[in-house]
C-alpha positions as CSV (number, residue, x, y, z in Angstrom):
1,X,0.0,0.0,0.0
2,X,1.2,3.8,-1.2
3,X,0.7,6.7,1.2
4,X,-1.4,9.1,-1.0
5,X,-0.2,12.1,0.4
6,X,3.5,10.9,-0.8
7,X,2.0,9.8,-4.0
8,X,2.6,11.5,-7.5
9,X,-0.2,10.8,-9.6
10,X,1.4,13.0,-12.7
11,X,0.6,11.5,-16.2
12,X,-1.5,8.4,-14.0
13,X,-5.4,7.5,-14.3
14,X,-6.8,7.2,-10.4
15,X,-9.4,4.9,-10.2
16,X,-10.9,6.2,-7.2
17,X,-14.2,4.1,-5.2
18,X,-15.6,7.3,-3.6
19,X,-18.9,7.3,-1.7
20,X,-21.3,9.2,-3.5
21,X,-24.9,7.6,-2.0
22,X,-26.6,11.1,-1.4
23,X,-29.9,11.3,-1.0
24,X,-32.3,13.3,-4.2
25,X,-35.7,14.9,-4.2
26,X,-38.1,13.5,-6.4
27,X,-36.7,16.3,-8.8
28,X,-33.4,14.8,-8.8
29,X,-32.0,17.7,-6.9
30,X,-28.8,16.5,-4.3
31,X,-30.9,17.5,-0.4
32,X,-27.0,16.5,1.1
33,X,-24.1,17.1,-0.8
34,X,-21.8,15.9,2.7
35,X,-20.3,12.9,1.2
36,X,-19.6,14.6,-2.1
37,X,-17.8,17.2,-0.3
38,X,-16.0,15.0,1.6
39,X,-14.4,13.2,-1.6
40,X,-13.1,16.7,-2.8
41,X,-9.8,17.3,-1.3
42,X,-9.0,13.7,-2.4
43,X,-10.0,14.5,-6.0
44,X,-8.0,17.9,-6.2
45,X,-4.5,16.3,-4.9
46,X,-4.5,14.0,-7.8
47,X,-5.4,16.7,-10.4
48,X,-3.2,19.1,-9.0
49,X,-0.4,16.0,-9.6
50,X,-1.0,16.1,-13.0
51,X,-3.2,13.1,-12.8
52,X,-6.9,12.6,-14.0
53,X,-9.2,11.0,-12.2
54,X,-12.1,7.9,-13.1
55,X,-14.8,8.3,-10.4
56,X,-17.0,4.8,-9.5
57,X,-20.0,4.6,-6.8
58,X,-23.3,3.3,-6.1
59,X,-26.4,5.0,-5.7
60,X,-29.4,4.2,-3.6
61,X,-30.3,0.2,-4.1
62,X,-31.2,-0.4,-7.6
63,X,-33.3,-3.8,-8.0
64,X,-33.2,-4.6,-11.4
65,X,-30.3,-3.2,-13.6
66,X,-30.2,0.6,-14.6
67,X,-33.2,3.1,-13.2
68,X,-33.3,7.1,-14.1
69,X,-33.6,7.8,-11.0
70,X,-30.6,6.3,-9.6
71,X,-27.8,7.4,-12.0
72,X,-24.6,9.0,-11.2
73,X,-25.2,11.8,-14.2
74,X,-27.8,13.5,-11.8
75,X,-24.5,14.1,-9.6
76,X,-22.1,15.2,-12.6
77,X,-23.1,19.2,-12.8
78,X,-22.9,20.0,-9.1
79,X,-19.5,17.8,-8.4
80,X,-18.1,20.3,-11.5
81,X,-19.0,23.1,-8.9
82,X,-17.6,21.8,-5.8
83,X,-14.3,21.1,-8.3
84,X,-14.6,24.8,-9.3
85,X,-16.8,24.5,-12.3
86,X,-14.1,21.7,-14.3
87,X,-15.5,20.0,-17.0
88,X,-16.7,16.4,-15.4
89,X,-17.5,13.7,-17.8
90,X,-19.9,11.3,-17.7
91,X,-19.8,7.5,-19.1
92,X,-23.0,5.8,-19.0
93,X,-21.4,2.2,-17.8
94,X,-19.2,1.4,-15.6
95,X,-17.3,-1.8,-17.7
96,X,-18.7,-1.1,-21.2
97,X,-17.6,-0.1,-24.0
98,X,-18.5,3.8,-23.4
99,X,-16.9,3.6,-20.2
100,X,-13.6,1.7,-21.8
101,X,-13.6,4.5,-24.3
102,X,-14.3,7.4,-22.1
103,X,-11.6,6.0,-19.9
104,X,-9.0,5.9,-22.6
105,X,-9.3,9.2,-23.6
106,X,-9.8,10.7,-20.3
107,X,-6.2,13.6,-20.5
108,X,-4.2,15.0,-16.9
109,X,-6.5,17.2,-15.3
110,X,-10.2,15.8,-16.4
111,X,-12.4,13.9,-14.5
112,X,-14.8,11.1,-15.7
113,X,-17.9,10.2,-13.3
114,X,-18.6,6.4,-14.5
115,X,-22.8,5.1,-14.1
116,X,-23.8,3.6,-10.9
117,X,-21.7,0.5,-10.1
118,X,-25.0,-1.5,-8.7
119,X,-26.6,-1.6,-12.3
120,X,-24.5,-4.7,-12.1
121,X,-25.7,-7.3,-10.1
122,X,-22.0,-8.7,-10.1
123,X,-21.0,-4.9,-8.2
124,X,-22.5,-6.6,-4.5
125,X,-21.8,-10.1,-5.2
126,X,-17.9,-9.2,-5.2
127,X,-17.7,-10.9,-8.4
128,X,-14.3,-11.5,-9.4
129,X,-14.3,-11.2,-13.6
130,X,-16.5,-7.8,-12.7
131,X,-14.2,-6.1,-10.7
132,X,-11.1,-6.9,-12.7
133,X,-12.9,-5.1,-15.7
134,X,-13.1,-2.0,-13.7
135,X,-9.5,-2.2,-13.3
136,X,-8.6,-2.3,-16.6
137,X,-10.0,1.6,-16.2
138,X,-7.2,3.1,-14.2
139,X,-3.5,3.0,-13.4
140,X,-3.7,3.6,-9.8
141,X,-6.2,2.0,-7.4
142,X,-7.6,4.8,-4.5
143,X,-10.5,3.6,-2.0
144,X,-12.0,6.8,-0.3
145,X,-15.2,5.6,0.4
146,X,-15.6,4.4,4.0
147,X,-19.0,4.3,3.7
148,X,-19.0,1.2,2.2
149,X,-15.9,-0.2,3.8
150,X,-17.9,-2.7,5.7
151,X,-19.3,-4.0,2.2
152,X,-17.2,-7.4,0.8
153,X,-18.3,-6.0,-2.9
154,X,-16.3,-6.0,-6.2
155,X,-15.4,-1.8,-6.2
156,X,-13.9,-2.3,-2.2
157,X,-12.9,-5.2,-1.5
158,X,-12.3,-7.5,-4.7
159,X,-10.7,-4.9,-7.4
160,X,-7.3,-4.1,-5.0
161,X,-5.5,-7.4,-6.1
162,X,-5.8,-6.4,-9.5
163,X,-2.9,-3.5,-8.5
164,X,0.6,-4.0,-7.1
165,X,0.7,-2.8,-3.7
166,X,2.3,0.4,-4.5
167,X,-0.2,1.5,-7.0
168,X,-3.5,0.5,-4.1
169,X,-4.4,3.1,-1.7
170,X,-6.6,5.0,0.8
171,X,-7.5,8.6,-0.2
172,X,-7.2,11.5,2.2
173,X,-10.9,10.9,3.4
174,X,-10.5,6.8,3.9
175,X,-7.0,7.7,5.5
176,X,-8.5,10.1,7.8
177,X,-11.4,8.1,8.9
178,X,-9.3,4.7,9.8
179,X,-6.9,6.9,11.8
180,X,-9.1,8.9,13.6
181,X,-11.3,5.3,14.7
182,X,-8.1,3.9,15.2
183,X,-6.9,6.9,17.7
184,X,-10.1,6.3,19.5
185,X,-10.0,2.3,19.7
186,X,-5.4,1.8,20.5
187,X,-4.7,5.0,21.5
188,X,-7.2,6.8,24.0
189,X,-6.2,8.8,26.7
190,X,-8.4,8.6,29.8
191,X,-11.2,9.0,30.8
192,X,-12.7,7.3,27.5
193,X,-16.5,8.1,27.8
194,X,-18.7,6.2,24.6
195,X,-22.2,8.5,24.3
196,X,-25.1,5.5,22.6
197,X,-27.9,6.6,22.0
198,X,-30.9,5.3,19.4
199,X,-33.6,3.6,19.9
200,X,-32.3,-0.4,20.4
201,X,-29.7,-2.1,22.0
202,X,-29.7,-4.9,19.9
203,X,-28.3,-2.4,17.3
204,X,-25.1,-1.3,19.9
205,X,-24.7,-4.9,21.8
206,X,-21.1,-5.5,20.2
207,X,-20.3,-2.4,20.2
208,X,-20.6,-2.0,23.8
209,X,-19.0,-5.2,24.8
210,X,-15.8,-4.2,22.9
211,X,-15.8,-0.6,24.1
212,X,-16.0,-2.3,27.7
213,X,-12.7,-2.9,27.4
214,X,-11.0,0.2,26.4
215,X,-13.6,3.1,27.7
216,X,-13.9,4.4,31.3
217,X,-17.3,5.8,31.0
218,X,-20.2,4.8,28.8
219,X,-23.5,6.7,28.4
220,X,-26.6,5.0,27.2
221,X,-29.1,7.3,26.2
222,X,-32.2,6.9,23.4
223,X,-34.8,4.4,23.0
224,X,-32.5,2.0,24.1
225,X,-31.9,3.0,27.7
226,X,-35.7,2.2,28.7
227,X,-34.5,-2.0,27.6
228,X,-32.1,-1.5,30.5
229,X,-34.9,0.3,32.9
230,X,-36.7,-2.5,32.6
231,X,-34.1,-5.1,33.0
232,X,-33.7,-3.5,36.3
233,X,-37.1,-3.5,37.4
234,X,-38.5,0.1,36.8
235,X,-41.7,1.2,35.3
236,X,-41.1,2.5,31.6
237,X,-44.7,2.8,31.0
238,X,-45.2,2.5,26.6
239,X,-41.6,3.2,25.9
240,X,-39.4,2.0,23.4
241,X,-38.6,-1.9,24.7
242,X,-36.9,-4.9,23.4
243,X,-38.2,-7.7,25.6
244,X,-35.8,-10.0,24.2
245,X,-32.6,-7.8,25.5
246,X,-33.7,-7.5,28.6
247,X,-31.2,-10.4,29.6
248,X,-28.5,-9.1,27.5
249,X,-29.1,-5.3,29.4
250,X,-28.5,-7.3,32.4
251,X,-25.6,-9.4,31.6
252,X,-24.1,-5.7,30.2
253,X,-24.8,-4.0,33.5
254,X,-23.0,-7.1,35.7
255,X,-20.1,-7.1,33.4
256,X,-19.2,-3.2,33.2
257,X,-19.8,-4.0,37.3
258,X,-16.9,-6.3,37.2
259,X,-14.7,-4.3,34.6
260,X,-15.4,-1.1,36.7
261,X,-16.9,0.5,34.0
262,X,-19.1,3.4,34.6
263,X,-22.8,3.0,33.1
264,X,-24.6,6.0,33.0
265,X,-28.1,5.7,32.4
266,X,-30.6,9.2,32.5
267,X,-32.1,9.1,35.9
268,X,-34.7,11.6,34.1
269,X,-36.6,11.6,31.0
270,X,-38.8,14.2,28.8
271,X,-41.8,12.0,28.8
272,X,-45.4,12.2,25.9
273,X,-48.4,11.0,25.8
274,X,-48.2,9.9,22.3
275,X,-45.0,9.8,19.5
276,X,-45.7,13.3,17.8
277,X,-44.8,16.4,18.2
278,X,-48.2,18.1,19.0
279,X,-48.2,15.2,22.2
280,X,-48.4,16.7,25.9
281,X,-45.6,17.0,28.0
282,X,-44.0,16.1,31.7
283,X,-40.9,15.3,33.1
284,X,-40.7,11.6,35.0
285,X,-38.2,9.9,36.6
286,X,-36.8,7.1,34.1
287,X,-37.6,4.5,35.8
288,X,-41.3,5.1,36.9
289,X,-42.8,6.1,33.8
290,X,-46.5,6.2,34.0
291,X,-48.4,3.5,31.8
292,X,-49.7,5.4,28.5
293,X,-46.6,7.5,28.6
294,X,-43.2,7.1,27.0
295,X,-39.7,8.5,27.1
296,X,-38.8,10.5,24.5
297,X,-35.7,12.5,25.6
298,X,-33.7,12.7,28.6
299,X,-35.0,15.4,31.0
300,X,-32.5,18.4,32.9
301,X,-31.1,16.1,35.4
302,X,-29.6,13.8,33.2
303,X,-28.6,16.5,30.8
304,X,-26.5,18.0,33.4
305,X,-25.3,14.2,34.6
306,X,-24.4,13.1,31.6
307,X,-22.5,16.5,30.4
308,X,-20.2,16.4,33.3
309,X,-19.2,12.9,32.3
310,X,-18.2,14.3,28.9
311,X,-16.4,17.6,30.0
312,X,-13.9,15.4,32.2
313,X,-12.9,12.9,29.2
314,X,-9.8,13.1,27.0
315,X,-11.4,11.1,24.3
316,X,-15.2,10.7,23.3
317,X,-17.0,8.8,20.8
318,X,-20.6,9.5,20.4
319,X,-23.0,7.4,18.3
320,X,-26.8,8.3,18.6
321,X,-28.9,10.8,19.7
322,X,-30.6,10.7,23.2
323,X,-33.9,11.2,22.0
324,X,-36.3,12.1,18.7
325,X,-34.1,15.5,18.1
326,X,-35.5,15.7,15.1
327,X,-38.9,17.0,16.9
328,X,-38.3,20.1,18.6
329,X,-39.6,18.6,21.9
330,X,-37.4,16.8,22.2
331,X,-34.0,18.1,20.7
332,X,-32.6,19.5,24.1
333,X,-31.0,16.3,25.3
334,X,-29.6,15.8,22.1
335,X,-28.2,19.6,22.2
336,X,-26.9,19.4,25.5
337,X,-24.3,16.3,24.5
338,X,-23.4,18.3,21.4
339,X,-22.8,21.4,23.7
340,X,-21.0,19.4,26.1
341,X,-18.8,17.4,23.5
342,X,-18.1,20.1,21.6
343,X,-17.0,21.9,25.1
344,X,-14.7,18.7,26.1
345,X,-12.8,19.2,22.5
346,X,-12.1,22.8,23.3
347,X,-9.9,21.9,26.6
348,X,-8.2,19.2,24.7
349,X,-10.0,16.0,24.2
350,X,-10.1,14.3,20.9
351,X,-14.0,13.7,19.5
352,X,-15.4,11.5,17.2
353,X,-18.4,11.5,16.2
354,X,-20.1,8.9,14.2
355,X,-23.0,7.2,12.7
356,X,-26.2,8.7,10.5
357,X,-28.2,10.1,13.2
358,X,-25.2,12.1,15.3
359,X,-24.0,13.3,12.9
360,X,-27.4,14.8,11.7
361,X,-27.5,16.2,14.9
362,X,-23.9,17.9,15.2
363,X,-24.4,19.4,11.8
364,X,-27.9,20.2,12.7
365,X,-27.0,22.1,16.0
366,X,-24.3,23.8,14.1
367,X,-21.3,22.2,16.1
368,X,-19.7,20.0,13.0
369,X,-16.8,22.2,13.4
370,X,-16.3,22.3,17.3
371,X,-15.4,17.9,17.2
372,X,-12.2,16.5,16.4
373,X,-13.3,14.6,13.5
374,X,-17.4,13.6,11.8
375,X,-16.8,10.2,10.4
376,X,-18.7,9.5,7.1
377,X,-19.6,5.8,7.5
378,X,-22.2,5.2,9.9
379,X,-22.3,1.3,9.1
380,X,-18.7,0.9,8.7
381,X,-18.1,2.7,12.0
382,X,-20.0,0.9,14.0
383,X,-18.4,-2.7,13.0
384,X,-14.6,-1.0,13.3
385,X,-15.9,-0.3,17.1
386,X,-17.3,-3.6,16.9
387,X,-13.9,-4.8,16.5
388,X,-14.5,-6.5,13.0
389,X,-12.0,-6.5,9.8
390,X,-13.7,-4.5,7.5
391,X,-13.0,-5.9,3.8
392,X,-12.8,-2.5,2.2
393,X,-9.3,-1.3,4.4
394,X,-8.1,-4.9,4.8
395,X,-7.8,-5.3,0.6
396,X,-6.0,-2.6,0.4
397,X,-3.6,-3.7,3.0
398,X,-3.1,-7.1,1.8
C-alpha cells in the first residue's frame, strides 16, 4: 500500500471508489451534498499532480439493472461546482464499452464520473471477472469511500488485487477516517466516555461489549436506555422496549460492574403521551414512567449528569442521539451532549463523532466544526468499534 499524500499521480489514471450515495428529491436535486464534499480534497491532490481522475460509486439500491432515478449523471453538474466548475464527464457504464472509451481518452487534469456500479448485479456479489474489468480503467487504485468499507463488494474489496501494492491506496478521506477510529480504539487517553444513543440495544450490543474494554465511561441514552430500565425492574410505562434484551441489558450492566466500567443511564426523562410532536408534556423519573406514557428525551437532570461525564474525558465517541431530536420537543438532550462534546474538545479532548443520526445532529446544532473529526460511514463505524476487519481497508492492506 502507497501513502497518497506521498504519491505523485502526474501522467496516472486514479481509479478512485468514492462514496457518493446522497440522498435526491423527487426532482433529482442532491438534499445533502456531505459525502460529495468529503471526496473533494482527495480528488484535487490527484489533479493538481498532474493526474486525471475515473470516479466509480453506487447509488441508492437499484433492483433490477439501470433506473433514471438512480444514475450518477444527476450528480455530474454540481461535483463540477464543488471542483470549481471543471469539466466532469460522464460514461454511461461502468465496464462497457463507453466507459472503456471514455476511460482511454480521459487527459491529466479531467475527471470522468462512471454510471452507478449497482446496475450490475456482479457490483455486491464481489464478483471476481467484474471487478477486474473495472481495473482495466485506471493505473492507480484509491479507495476513499468508507461508507461502504464494511461492504465485501467488487469496487472495495475485490478490485485491489488487480494492483501491485504500490499502486492501491486509501484517499485522504479513507486515511482520515481509519486513523481517527483507530486513535479512539489503541490509543485513548483517559477518561474514555462512549455517548449511545438510538432507539435499540440490539443495534449497539457488540459495540458496547468491545468498548468495555478500552472506555472508562459509557452513556446509554435513546430508546434503548428504557431495555435497560426494565431489566432492572423500573416502570417504563409505553416506551421503546426490546423484551428479548432484557437479559443481555442485564448481563451488560453485571459485566461493566466487574470491569469497573461506569454505566450511566438518564435518571430523568422528557416524557409524551403519544410519539408526535403536538403530544403533551411532563418530566418523570426514568424509571417510573406512567403507563400510557413514554420517554422520549432525557430530562434536565440527566442532561447535566451526563455533560459532566463528557467535560472530564480526553477522548469521546458518540454514536446516537438521546432522543427524537428531530422533533423540537425533544431536541434539548440531544443539544446538550453536542454542547457538552463540543465543550470537552475545546480543553483538549479528541471527538469522534459517528454514525447517520449524530451526525445529523452535530451538523444540525451547528457544532460540525467544534469535534475533532465527523466520520462519514455510519455502518462501517460501528463494526470497526465492533472490532470487526472491514473488507474495504483490509484489501487494500493485503
Amino acid at each position: 500500500m502507497s501513502e497518497f499524500s506521498s504519491y505523485n499521480f502526474k501522467g496516472q489514471k486514479a481509479l478512485v471508489r468514492v462514496d457518493f450515495n446522497v440522498p435526491l428529491n423527487e426532482k433529482m436535486e442532491i438534499t445533502s451534498d456531505a459525502r460529495m464534499k468529503a471526496a473533494v480534497p482527495t480528488i484535487k491532490k490527484i489533479l493538481a499532480d498532474g493526474g486525471s481522475v475515473i470516479l466509480m460509486s453506487h447509488l441508492g439500491r437499484p433492483k433490477t439493472g439501470p433506473e433514471d432515478k438512480f444514475s450518477l449523471k444527476h450528480l455530474v453538474n454540481h461535483l463540477s461546482d464543488l471542483l470549481g466548475g471543471i469539466n466532469v464527464k460522464f460514461a454511461d457504464d461502468c465496464i462497457g464499452p463507453s466507459a472503456v472509451d471514455a476511460a482511454a481518452a480521459l487527459q491529466p487534469g479531467e475527471v470522468l464520473v462512471l454510471e452507478n456500479l449497482r446496475f450490475y448485479k456482479e457490483e455486491e456479489k464481489g464478483d471476481e471477472a467484474f471487478a477486474e474489468k473495472l481495473s482495466k480503467l485506471g493505473d492507480v487504485y484509491v479507495n476513499d469511500a468508507f461508507g461502504t468499507a464494511h461492504r465485501a463488494h467488487a469496487s472495495t474489496a475485490i478490485i485491489a488485487k488487480f494492483f501491485p501494492q504500490e499502486k492501491r491506496m486509501f484517499g485522504l478521506l479513507m486515511e482520515g477516517e481509519v486513523k481517527s477510529a483507530q486513535k479512539v480504539l489503541s490509543e485513548s487517553e483517559r477518561p474514555f466516555t462512549a455517548i449511545l444513543g438510538g432507539a435499540k440495544v440490539s443495534d449497539k450490543i457488540l459495540i458496547i461489549e468491545n468498548l468495555m474494554e478500552k472506555a472508562t465511561d459509557i452513556i446509554i441514552g435513546g430508546g434503548m436506555a428504557y431495555t435497560f430500565f426494565k431489566a432492572q425492574g423500573g416502570n417504563i410505562g409505553s416506551s421503546l422496549c426490546e423484551e428479548d434484551r432484557i437479559e443481555t441489558a442485564k448481563e451488560i450492566l453485571s459485566k461493566a460492574g466487574e470491569k469497573g466500567v461506569n454505566i450511566h443511564l438518564p435518571g430523568d426523562s422528557i416524557i409524551a403521551d403519544k410519539f408526535a410532536e403536538d403530544a403533551n408534556v411532563a418530566e418523570s423519573p426514568s424509571n417510573n414512567i406512567p403507563d400510557g406514557w413514554m420517554g422520549l428525551d432525557i430530562a434536565q437532570n440527566a442532561r447535566e449528569q451526563f455533560s459532566n461525564v463528557i467535560k472530564r474525558s480526553k477522548t469521546i465517541l458518540w454514536n446516537g442521539p438521546m432522543g427524537v431530536f428531530e422533533m423540537e420537543k425533544f431536541q434539548a438532550g440531544t443539544k446538550a451532549i453536542a454542547e457538552a462534546v463540543a465543550e470537552a474538545t475545546q480543553s483538549g479532548a479528541f471527538s469522534l463523532v459517528g454514525g447517520g443520526d449524530s451526525v445529523s445532529a452535530v451538523n444540525k446544532f451547528g457544532f460540525n466544526d467544534k469535534v475533532s473529526y465527523v466520520s462519514t460511514g455510519g455502518g462501517a463505524m460501528l463494526e470497526f468499534f465492533e472490532g470487526k476487519d472491514l473488507p474495504g481497508i483490509a484489501a487494500v492492506n493485503a
